[in-house]
N, C-alpha and C positions, 0 to 999 in steps of 0.2 A: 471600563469606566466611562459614563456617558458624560455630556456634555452637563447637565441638571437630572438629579433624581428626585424620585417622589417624596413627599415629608415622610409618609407610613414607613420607609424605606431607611430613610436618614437615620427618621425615631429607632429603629430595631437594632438599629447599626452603633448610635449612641450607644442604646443598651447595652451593646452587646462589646463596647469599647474595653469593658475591664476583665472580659473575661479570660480565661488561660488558655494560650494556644500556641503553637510555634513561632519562635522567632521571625518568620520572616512574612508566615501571616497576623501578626499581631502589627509590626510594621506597613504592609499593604492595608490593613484595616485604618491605621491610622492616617496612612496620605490619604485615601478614598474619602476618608471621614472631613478631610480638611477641607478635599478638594469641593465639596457636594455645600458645605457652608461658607464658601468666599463669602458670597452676599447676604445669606439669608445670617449670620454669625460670624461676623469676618474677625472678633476678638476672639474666639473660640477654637477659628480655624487657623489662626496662626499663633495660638498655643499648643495647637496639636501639631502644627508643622515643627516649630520648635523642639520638642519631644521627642518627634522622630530622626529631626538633623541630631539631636544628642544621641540618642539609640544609636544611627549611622555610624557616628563620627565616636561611641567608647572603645577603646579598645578590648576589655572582656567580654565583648558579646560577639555573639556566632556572625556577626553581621560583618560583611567585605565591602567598601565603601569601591572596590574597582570591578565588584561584580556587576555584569551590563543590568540585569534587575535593578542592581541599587544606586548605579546611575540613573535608572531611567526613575526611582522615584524621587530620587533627589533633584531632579529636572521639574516633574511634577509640582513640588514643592517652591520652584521658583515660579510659576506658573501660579500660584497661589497666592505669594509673595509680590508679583507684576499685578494681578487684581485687586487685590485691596489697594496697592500705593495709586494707582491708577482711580478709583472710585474714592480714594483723597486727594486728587489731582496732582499727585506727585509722579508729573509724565515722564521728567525725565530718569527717574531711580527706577520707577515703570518700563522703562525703554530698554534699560541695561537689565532689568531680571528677564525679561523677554527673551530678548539675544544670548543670553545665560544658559538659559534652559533650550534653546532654540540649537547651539552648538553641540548640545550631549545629545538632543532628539537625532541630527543630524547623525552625529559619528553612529547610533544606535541603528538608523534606520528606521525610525519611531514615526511612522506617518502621521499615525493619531498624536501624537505627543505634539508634532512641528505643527496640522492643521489648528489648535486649540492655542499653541502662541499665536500662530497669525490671525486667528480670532480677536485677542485679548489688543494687538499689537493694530487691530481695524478700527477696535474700540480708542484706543489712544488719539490715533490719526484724527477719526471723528470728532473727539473732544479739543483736538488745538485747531480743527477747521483745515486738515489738508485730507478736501474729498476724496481728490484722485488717490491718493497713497491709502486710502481706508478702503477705495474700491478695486486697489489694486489686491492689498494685503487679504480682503474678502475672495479675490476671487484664485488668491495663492492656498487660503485656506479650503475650499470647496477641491481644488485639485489634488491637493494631499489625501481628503476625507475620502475622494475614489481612490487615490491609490491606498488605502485599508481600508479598501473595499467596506466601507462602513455609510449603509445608505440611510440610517440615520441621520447622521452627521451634514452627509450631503442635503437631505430635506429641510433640517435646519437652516442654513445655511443659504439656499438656493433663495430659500421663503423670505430672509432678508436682505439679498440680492433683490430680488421681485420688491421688496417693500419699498428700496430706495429707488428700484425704478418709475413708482406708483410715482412718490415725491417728486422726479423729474417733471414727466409727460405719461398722463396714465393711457392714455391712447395707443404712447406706442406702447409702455407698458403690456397692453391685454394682448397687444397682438405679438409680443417677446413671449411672456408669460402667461396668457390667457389659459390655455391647457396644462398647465406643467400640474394643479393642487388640485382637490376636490372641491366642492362648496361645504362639501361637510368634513372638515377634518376629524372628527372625534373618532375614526381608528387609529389615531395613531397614539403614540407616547406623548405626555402632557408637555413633554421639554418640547416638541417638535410640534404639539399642537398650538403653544403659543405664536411661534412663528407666523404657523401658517392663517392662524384667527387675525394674527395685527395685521399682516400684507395684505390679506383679502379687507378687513373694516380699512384699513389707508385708501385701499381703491373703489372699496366705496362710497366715501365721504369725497373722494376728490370727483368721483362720477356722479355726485347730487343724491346717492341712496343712503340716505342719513339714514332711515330705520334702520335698514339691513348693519348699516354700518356700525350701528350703536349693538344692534345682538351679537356684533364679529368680536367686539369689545369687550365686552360684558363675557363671551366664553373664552378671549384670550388671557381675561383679568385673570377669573377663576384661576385658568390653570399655571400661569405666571404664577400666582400667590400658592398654588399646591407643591410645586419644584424650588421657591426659593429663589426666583427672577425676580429680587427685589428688584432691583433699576427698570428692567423692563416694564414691571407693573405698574409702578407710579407713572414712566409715559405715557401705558395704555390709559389708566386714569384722565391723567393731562388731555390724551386726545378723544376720551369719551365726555369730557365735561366741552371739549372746544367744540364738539357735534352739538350738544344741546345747545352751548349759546347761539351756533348757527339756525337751528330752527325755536330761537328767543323765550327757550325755559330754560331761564335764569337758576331759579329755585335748585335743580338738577344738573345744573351745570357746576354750583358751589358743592352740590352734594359729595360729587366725583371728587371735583377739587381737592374735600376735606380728605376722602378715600386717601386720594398718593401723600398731603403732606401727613396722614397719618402713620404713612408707610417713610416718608423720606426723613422728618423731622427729628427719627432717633438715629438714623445712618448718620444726618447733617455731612452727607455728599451734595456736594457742590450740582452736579451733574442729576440729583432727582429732585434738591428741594427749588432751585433754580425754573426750571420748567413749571412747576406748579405753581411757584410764586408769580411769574412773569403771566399764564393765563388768569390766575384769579383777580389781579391788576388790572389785565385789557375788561374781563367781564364784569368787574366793579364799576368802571370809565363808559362802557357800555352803556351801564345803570345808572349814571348819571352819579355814583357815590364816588365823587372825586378825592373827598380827603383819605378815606379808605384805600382809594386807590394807588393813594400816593404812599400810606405808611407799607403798603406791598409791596409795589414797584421799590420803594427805598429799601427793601429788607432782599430784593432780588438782586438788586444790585450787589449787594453788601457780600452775598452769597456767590454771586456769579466772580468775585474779587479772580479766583485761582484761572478761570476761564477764559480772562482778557481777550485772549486770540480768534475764540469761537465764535461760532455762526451767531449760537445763541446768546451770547454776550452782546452783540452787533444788533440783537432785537430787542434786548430789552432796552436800548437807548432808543429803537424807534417807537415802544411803547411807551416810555420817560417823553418823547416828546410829542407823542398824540395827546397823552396825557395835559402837556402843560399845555398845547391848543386849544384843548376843549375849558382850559380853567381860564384863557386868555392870556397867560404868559408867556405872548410870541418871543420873545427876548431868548428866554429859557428854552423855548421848542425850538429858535434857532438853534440853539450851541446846540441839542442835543441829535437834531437832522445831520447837521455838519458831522459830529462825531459819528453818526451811521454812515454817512457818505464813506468818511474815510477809511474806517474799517472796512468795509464792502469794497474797496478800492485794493485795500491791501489783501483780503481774501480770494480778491477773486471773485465775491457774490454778485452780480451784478442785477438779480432780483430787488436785495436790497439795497445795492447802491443806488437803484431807479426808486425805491421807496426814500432811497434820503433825498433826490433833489426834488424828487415832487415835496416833499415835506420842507425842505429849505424855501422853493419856491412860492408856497402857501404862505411861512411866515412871513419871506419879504412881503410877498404883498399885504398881509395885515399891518404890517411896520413903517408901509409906504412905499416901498421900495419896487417899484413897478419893474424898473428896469434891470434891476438886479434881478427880482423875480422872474422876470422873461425869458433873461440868459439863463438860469438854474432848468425853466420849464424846455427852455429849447436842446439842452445839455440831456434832462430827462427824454426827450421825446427823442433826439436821436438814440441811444442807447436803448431804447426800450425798440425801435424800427431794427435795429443791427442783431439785437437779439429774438426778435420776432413776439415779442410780448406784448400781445394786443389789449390786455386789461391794463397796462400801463402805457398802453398809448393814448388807450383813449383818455385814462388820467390826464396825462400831459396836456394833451387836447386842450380839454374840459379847463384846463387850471389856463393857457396861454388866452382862450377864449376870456375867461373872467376879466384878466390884466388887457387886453382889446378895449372890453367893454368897460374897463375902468376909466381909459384915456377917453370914449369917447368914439373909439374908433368900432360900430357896427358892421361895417362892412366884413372885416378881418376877423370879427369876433364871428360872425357867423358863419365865415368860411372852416374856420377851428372847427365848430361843431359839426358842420357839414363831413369834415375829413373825421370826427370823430363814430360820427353816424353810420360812415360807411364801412370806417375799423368795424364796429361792433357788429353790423352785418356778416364781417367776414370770419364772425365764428361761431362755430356752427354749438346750434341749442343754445344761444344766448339771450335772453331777454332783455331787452331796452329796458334800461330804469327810467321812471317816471322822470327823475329829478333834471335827465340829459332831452326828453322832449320840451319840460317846459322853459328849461335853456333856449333852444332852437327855439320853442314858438316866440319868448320872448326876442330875438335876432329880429326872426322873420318878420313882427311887428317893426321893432324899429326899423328897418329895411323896406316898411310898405308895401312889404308883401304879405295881405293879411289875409287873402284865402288861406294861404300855405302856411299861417299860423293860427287859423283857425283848425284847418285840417291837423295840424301836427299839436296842439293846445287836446285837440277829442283825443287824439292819441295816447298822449299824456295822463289824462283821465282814465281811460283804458288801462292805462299799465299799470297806472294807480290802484286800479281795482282789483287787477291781476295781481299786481303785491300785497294789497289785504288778503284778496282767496290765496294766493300762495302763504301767507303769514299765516293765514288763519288752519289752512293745512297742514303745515308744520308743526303748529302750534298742537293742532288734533294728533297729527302722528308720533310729535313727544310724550302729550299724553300716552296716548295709545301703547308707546314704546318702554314708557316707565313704568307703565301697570303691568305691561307681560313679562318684564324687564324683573321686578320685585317680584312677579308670580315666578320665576323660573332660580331666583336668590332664594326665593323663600325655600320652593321645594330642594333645590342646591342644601340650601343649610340641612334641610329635614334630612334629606340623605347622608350629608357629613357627618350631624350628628350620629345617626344611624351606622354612616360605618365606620364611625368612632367609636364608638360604645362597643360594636361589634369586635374592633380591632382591638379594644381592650379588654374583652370577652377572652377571643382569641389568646392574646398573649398571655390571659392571667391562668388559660388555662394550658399551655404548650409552656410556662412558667413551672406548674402543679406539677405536667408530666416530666417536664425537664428534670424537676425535685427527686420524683417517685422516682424514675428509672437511676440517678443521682445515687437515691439513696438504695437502690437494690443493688446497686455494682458495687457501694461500699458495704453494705450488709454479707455479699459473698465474699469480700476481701474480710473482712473481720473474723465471719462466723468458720470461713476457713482457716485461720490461724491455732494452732494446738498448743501454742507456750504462751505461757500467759504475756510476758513480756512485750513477745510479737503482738499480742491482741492491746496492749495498752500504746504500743508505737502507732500500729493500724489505724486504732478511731482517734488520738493525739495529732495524728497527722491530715484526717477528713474533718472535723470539727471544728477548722478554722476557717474554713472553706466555706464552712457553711452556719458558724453560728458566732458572733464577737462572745469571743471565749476569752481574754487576757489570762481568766486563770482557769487551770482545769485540772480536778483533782478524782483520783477514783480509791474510797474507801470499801475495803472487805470487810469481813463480818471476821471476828476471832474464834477460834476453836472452840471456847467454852461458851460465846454466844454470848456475852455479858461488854464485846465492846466491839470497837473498828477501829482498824488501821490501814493509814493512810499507802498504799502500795507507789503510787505516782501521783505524784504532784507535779506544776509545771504552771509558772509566775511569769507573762510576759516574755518566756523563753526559756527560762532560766528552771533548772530541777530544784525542787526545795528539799529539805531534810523530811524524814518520816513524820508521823504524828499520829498519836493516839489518843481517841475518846472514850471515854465510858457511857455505855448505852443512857446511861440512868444521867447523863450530862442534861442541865436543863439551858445551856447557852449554845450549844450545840446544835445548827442545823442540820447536821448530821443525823445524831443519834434523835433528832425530832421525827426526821423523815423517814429514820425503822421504825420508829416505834409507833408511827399514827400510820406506818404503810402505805404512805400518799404523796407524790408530787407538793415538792415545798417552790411559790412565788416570789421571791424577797426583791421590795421594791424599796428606795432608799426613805420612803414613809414609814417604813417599821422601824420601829426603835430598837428592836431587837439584833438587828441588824447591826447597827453600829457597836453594841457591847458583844455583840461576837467577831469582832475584828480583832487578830492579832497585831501585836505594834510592828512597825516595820516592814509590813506587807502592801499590798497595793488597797489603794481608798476604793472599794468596792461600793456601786449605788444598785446596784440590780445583781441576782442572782438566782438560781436554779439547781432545786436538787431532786433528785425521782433517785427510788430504791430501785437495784439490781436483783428482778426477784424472775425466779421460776417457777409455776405456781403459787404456795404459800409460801416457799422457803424464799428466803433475803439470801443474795451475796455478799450485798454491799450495797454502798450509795455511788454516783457522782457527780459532781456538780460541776456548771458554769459558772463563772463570774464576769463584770462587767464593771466600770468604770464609770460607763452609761448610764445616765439613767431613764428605765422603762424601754429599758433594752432587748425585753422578748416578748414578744405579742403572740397571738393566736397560734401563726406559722414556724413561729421561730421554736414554741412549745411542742407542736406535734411532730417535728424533724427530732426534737431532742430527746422526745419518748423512743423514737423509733430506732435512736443510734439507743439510748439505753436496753432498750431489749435486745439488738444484736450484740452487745458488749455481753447482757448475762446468761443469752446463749452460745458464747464465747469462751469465757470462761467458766461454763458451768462443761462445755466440750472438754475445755485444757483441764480441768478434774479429772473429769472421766477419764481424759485420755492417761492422764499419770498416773494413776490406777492403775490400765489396764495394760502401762507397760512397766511396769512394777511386775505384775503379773505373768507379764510374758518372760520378761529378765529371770523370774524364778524359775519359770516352767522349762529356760531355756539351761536353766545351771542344773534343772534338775537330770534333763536330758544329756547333758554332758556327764551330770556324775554314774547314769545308768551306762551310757557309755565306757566310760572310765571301767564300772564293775564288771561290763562283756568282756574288755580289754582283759584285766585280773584273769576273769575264771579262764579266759582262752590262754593267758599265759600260764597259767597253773597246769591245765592239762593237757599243754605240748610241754612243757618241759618233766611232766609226771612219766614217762616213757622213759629218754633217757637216762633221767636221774635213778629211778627206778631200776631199771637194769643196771644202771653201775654198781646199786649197792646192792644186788642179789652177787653180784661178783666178785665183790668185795667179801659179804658175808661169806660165802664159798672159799675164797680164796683165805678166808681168816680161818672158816675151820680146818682146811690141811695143812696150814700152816701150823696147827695144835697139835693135829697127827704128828706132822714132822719131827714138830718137836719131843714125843713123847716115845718117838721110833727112836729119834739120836738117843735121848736119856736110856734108856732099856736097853740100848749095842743091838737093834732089833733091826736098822734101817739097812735096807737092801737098794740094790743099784736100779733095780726095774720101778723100787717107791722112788728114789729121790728123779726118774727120771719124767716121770710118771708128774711127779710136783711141779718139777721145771716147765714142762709141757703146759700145765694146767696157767701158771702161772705167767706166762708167756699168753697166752690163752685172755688171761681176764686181765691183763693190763689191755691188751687189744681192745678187749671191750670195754672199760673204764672209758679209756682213750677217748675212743670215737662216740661216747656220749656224754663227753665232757664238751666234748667239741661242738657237737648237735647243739647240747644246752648252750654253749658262747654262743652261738650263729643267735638261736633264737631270742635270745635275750637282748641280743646289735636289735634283730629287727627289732623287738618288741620296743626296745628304748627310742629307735627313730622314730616309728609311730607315736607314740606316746610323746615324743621332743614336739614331732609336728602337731600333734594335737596341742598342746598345751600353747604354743608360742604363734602359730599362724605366721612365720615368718617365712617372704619368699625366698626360693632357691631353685635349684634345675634340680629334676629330678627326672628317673628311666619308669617310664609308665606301668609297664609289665612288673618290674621289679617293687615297686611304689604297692602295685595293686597285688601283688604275693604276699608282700609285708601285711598290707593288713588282712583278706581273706587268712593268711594265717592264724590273726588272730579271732577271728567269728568260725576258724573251723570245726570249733567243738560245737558250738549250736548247729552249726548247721548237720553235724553227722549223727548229734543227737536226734535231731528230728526226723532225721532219717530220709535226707534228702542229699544233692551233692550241686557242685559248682564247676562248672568250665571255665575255663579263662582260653579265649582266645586275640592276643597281642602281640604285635611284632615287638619283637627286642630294639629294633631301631627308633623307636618314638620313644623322644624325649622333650619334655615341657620344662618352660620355666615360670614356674607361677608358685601354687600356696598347695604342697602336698597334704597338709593336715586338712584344712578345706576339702579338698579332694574326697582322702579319707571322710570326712564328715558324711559326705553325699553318698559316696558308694556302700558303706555301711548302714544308712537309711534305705537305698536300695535293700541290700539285703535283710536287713530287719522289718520292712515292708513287706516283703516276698515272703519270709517265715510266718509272721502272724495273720497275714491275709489272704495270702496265696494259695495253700495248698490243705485249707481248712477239713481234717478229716479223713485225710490219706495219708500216706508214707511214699513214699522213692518218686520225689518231687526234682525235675531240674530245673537250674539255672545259667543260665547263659550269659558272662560276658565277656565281649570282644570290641573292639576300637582297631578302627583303619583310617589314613590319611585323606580329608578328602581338599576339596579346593584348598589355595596356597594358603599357606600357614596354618591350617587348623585340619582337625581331628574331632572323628565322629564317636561316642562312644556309647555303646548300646549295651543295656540290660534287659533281659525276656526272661519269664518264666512260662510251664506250660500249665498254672494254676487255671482256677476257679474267673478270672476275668471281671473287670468294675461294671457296673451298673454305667446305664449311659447317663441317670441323674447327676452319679456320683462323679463320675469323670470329668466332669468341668467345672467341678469344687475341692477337686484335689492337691491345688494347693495352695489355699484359702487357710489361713491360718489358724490353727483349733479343730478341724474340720476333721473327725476322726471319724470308721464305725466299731471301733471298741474302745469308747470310752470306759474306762475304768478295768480293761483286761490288759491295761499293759500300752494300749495308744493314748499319745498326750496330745495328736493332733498339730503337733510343728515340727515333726520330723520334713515331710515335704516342701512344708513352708519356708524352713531352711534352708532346703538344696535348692530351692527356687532361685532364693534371694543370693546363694552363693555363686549360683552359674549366671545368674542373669548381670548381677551386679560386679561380685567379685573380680569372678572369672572373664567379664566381660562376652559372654555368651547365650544361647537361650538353650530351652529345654521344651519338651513335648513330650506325651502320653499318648498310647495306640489301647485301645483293647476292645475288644466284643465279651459279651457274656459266653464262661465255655470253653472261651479261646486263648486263654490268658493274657499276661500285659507284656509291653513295652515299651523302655523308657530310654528315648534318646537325647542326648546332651553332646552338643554341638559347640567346643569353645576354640579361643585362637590356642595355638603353639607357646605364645607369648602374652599372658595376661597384663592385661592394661598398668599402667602404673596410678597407685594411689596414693592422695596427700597423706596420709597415716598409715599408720603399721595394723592398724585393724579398722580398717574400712565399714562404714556403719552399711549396711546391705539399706536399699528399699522397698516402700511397704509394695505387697503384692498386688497387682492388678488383675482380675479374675480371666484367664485366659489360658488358652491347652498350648499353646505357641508363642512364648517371650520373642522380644523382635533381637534380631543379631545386630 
């Protein structure tokens, strides 16, 4: 965070104020924003501090008021809070947010935080006129700004250091700070180049280079007024108009002037309108326009009220009383010298306390008061010797001489001058004013000494002459400075403008793309959604975002095509009840906008508009409807509405075509897609019931064996039973028949027996298979024993084909997962293997075996030594529909299903080996302990095209 940012900067930052972002950057956006407008917006920037202390301080937000973050911006904030009270000269509430924010920087370790109070905390000192403590507090601030290594800050900072050393003694100034800046600052940052433009124009206007001085100004203004250095730039004004009146264009001196109170007069800070009032006053008084100068000076006063204490409050009474000198009311110019004395007494100033007694001692003497005046000028002169202030010695001088030569006394008067002459000698580059030789020559006249007043008389004339060529120099290099001065504003603006336009070029186009890309990330969220529901929530929830929608409703087209109903509606928040149109409706924006096929405008000028209002709805003045169409076919309509009125223009229109076409290929997707699992749902019951009927016929023909044999046993055992009987009837039966019977019969109960037996066994299995097919419910099941159960039942297909099956399984693996699942896959194994495998041969094997491998899971493999996939075909193998015998028997989801059972169910993966030739192999990889799922029939996911599901 700097010290002052660029306006382009602030501008984008404004912008960018409402936009949606995390808590604690939407937070940091808002102190930054505050911070960057103290001055340039200081109503603005403490509504936005405000905002943020509420943010801070709710309890439902993510925000921690004891996070060191959120101390340090709530330090910030006071820091914001100490500037504006401070530039309303409220120092001392100024003082305490200072120290406020100065105690959390501390405990933080917040170097940048504590150098920016002591900044704020220089500026106060300044304004109640305690130097030392501003240059103290200055130079605590510059050593914080190195310790965060922030050389920035330090430039800043330095350059006003240097600038108040200029105001000192600029001599020693160059030779402190002579090297420290460029002469051309403009690489640097504008906050840092104002600095350095006002320190360099201060030192050279006080070293006589008024040109130079006035371009230092004129690039400091700029860039003050580019950062929002309000305060700052109305000084530099102030001291770019005081330059002109020094080299006596007036015209250009008011110009400036107008510049800062243009800039201070809506702040109405004491501290900017103050200094402008107080120069345009001296340069009026200047001009000889005293009454003018007086309704200023009076209005500086009035403004400087808060200041009392200040330097510059203590000047505008010395200019209150030049003023009333020059209009002849010494009376008035007395009290108001007095009053500068004393404040400069009490400050400390003692510049201007030597300005009040010289100005005390002028008026005594217009008032008569010689001896009073004397004592004032001798009081001046010492003070001005103790301080080494040779421009106010020789004042004193000059004024003790007058009161000499008032009394009469030339001797003494001339001696003044004499010590005045040789002060002014003693500084070096100073030109004798005309006015102080013809002082002396007049002395030296009275004294009869008139060579050495004629000599010193040509002098006088000389210097006179020298002050016209120098006026008239001046005079030229104002010229000169304001013509290159306007040529370099001029081009300034030309460029502004230029990369203003450009910057709004810029945004309006990083705006466009913002939109576009805006609206592509909501278009993939939409057009990805399959249920309709979901696609009405999707663009319900982006549309607000992006268009004042208060109401937003989306109608379908009905089956028979003769009307629309309303699927979602939504009022301000709130869901409405359904609603239905008839196409052939003529109040209906709706059924308008199928029926003419066109984007409908409705702006609250239509009349039509208001009798298609239902009562009790929201007062609509603007609205929007576009047909939900796919080529020629309509889905629907939907519309916006608005409250607004003239609520969608250009942009707001091509965003709402744009969501309406992702809504209708949205739901023209959730069509298809319900369709197409309609579809699959059949394809999948039908595959279950062909299943089912394998089941059947392989139950039929294992239990056709036993049963079989029991009744040929039966039969047998029923006809000698008849014998027997017809042996007893006849007295026929012999011991060797009945024993003969016994045998037999002993005989086919045995075999009865043991294939009644066969049939229960097969019938357990067949009903477990058959329970776990039907129900999908988990249990532990013995893997060997699981997969016997069902190969049992496919083993009549498979011996009819005239192939056979291995099983090779330990008896010690046991899962707990979904056997009929199970069964589902292994079964499409094998019925894969049958119809694809071994196309056109006979004594085909099959191979399956399952071993333990890493902990908890088991590997289990299926191989045939068939015919082998195609390598197209192999990595569309279980893509679902993807069959090569459609219509001989493949429906194309048998794989698709085992996919989704192992990968999903089972919580496993699966994979496919095969070369042409060589035949397949299909391994499936799942845990021991299949995952648990929130329902008793876990919906499988759709397939993603790949020879290897991830584990």
């Amino acid at each position: 965070m700097r010290l002052f940012e660029l306006n382009d900067v602030v501008a984008k930052l404004t912008a960018g104020i409402a936009s949606p972002c995390p808590a604690h950057g939407g937070l940091l956006r808002q102190v930054t924003l505050a911070w960057y407008l103290r001055q340039s917006d200081p109503a603005q920037a403490l509504a936005l501090a405000q905002a943020a202390r509420s943010q801070l301080a709710a309890p439902h937000t993510d925000t921690d008021p004891d996070l060191p973050l959120h101390r340090q911006l709530a330090a910030r904030l006071s820091l914001v809070d100490a500037e504006c009270q401070w530039l309303r000269s409220h120092f001392v509430q100024a003082t305490e947010s200072v120290h406020s924010a100065m105690a959390v920087f501390g405990e933080l370790n917040d170097a940048s935080g504590m150098g920016d109070a002591y900044v704020i905390l220089a500026a106060i000192h300044s304004s109640t006129g305690d130097l030392p403590q501003r240059d103290a507090a200055l130079a605590a601030a510059v050593a914080q700004a190195r310790l965060a290594q922030d050389p920035e800050r330090v430039d800043f900072l330095e350059a006003n250091q240097a600038r108040y050393a200029a105001l000192r003694d600029v001599r020693q100034c160059d030779a402190v700070w002579g090297p420290r800046f460029p002469q051309d600052p403009s690489g640097y940052h504008a906050t840092v180049g104002t600095a350095i433009y006002t320190y360099l124009g201060t030192r050279d206007y006080n070293s006589g280079q008024f040109g130079r001085a006035l371009d230092r100004f004129d690039h400091a203004f700029e860039a003050a007024c580019n950062t929002g250095q309000v305060l700052t730039a109305v000084i530099i004004a102030v001291n770019a108009g005081n330059t002109y009146m020094t080299l006596n264009d007036h015209d250009a001196t008011l110009a400036w002037l107008q510049r800062g109170l243009e800039l201070a007069r809506p702040t109405g800070w004491a501290a900017a309108l103050g200094p402008c009032l107080r120069q345009m006053g001296e340069t009026l008084r200047v001009m000889g326009r005293l009454d003018e100068a007086q309704l200023v000076l009076a209005e500086a006063m009035e403004v400087y009220a808060p200041l009392r204490n200040s330097r510059n409050f203590a000047a505008i009474l010395g200019a209150l009383g030049d003023l009333a000198f020059d209009r002849g009311e010494y009376d008035a110019a007395l009290g108001f010298f007095r009053q500068l004395s004393e404040r400069a007494t009490r400050l400390a100033q003692t510049d201007l306390g030597i300005s009040g007694q010289i100005g005390i001692a002028n008026a005594q003497l217009k008032l008569g008061n010689a001896a009073e005046a004397e004592l004032e000028g001798l009081i001046a002169l010492k003070q001005a010797e103790v301080q080494g202030a040779k421009a106010s010695q020789m004042g004193a001088l000059r004024l003790l001489a007058r009161i000499h030569a008032t009394r009469g006394d030339s001797k003494l008067a001339l001696e003044r001058l004499e010590q005045a002459m040789a002060t002014a000698e003693r500084i070096a580059g100073y030109t004798l004013p005309g006015e102080l030789l013809f002082e002396l020559a007049a002395q030296y006249a009275s004294n009869g000494r008139m060579t050495e007043a004629y000599e010193t008389a040509v002098r006088a004339n000389a210097a006179r002459e020298g002050v016209l060529n120098l006026e008239a120099s001046n005079r030229a290099t104002a010229i000169q400075t304001r013509m290159e001065t306007e040529r370099v504003r001029a081009e300034t603006e030309h460029h502004r403008r230029q990369a203003e336009s450009e910057t709004k070029r810029a945004a309006l186009l990083q705006q466009t793309s913002d939109t576009l890309e805006l609206l592509g990330t909501i278009g993939q969220e939409i057009t990805s959604q399959l249920d309709q529901a979901h696609v009405f929530e999707a663009i319900e929830k982006h549309v607000h975002g992006l268009l004042d929608a208060a109401t937003f409703a989306i109608y379908l087209m009905d089956a028979d095509g003769l009307g629309l109903t309303s699927v979602y509606d939504i009022e301000n928040g709130v869901r409405l009840p359904g609603d239905h149109v008839e196409l052939s409706s003529e109040n209906s924006f709706s059924a308008r906008c199928v029926r003419e096929h066109r984007e409908l405008l409705i702006n609250e000028c239509d009349s039509a508009l208001e009798a298609s209002m239902i009562p009790g709805t929201l007062q609509t003045r603007s609205a929007l409807f576009a047909p939900l169409s796919i080529g020629d076919r309509v889905l629907g309509v939907m519309t916006i509405q608005s409250p607004q009125a003239n609520a969608y223009a250009e942009k707001e229109r091509l965003i709402f075509r744009t969501l309406c076409a992702y809504t209708a290929i949205a739901l023209d997707n959730s069509v298809a897609y319900t369709h197409l699992r309609d579809a699959k749902d059949q394809l999948v019951a039908q595959e279950k019931l062909a299943a089912l009927g394998a089941l059947v016929a392989g139950v039929a023909h294992e239990l056709n064996t036993p049963i079989g044999n029991s009744l040929l046993t039966v039969s047998a055992l029923q006809q000698k039973t008849v014998a027997l009987q017809d042996a007893v009837a006849g007295n026929t039966l012999r011991r060797s028949t009945l024993a003969e019977y016994i045998a037999s019969a002993h005989e086919g109960v045995d075999i009865i027996t043991r294939g009644l037996q066969t049939a229960a066994e097969l019938v357990q299995s067949f009903k477990q298979v058959a329970v776990d097919r039907a129900t999908e419910q988990r249990r532990p099941y013995e893997l060997l024993r699981t997969t016997q159960d069902i190969v049992a039942t496919l083993h009549r297909s498979i011996s009819k084909a005239g192939h056979r099956l291995e099983i090779d399984i330990p008896e010690s693996i046991t899962l707990d997962g979904y056997p009929g699942p199970y069964g589902q896959v292994l079964t499409n194994f094998i019925n894969n293997g049958l119809l694809h495998a071994f196309e056109g041969r006979r004594g085909g094997t099959m191979r399956l075996s399952a071993r333990l491998i890493k902990p908890q899971h088991v590997e289990i493999e299926f191989a045939d030594d068939g015919l082998g996939i195609a390598q197209e075909n192999l990595k569309r193998i279980f893509e679902p529909f993807f069959t090569t015998k459609m219509g001989q028997g493949g429906s194309g989801l048998g794989m698709s299903i085992s996919y989704n059972i192992v990968t999903s169910l089972f919580g496993g993966e699966i994979s496919v080996d095969s070369q042409p030739g060589e035949g397949t192999r299909f391994t499936v990889r799942i845990p021991l302990e299949a995952p648990q799922h929130k329902v008793d029939h876990p919906q499988y996911h759709q397939f993603v095209p790949s020879q290897h599901a991830p584990l």
